[in-house]
C-alpha angles and dihedrals in degrees: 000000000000116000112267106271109255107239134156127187113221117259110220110247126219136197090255093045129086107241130263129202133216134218149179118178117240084223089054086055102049087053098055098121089066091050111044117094088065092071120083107249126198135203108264105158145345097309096000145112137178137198114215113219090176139340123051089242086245105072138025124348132331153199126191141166101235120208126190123179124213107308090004109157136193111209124240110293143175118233106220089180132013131300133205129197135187118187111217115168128007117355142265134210128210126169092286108044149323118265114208127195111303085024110136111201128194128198126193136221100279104020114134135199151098129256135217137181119210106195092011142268140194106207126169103251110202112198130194092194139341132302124244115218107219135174109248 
């Protein structure tokens, strides 16, 4: 049986608070696929589920583990803030490319668009502030 991924979810800091720090291992990413079945994943999309590691996805800024089966889609949407994606495991295609395992992406405020997988991916998805679904 593979080592329990090391993962810590982020603590908050105030200002009256010493700091903590947060990490997840690059070598507990790039084994996800070991690993995955032990998160709590909740239903996102047709064919996709995500694992929240902060932030609720309405308000403020997030982190998730993103999971699309095969054919899983995320409808069009509109980034207010950034987003950054890390692909970890399969590959995924929007309008502009098709990111392949390794690949980083990075979206910018107002970009627009909606994402499939054809055979399935997990990837790390790093907002700065909540998506807005929109009809195309």
């Amino acid at each position: 049986m593979p080592a329990q991924p090391r993962l810590v979810v982020p603590v908050a800091n105030t200002l009256d608070t010493a700091p903590s720090f947060a990490r997840i291992e690059l070598p507990d990413l790039t084994r996800i696929v070991e690993w995955q079945n032990r998160l709590d994943w909740q239903p996102l999309a047709d064919g996709v589920e995500i694992h929240r590691l902060y932030g609720d996805g309405h308000t403020g800024p997030s982190a998730a583990f993103i999971r699309f089966n095969k054919a899983g889609k995320v409808p069009f949407h509109r980034h207010t803030g950034y987003e950054h994606i890390i692909v970890l495991a399969g590959s995924q295609r929007d309008q502009n490319s098709l990111a392949e395992t390794g690949t980083l992406m990075i979206n910018p405020p107002g970009t627009a668009h909606s994402v499939i997988s054809e055979a399935g991916c997990i990837v790390l998805a790093i907002y700065g502030s909540p998506v807005q679904f929109v009809a195309p």
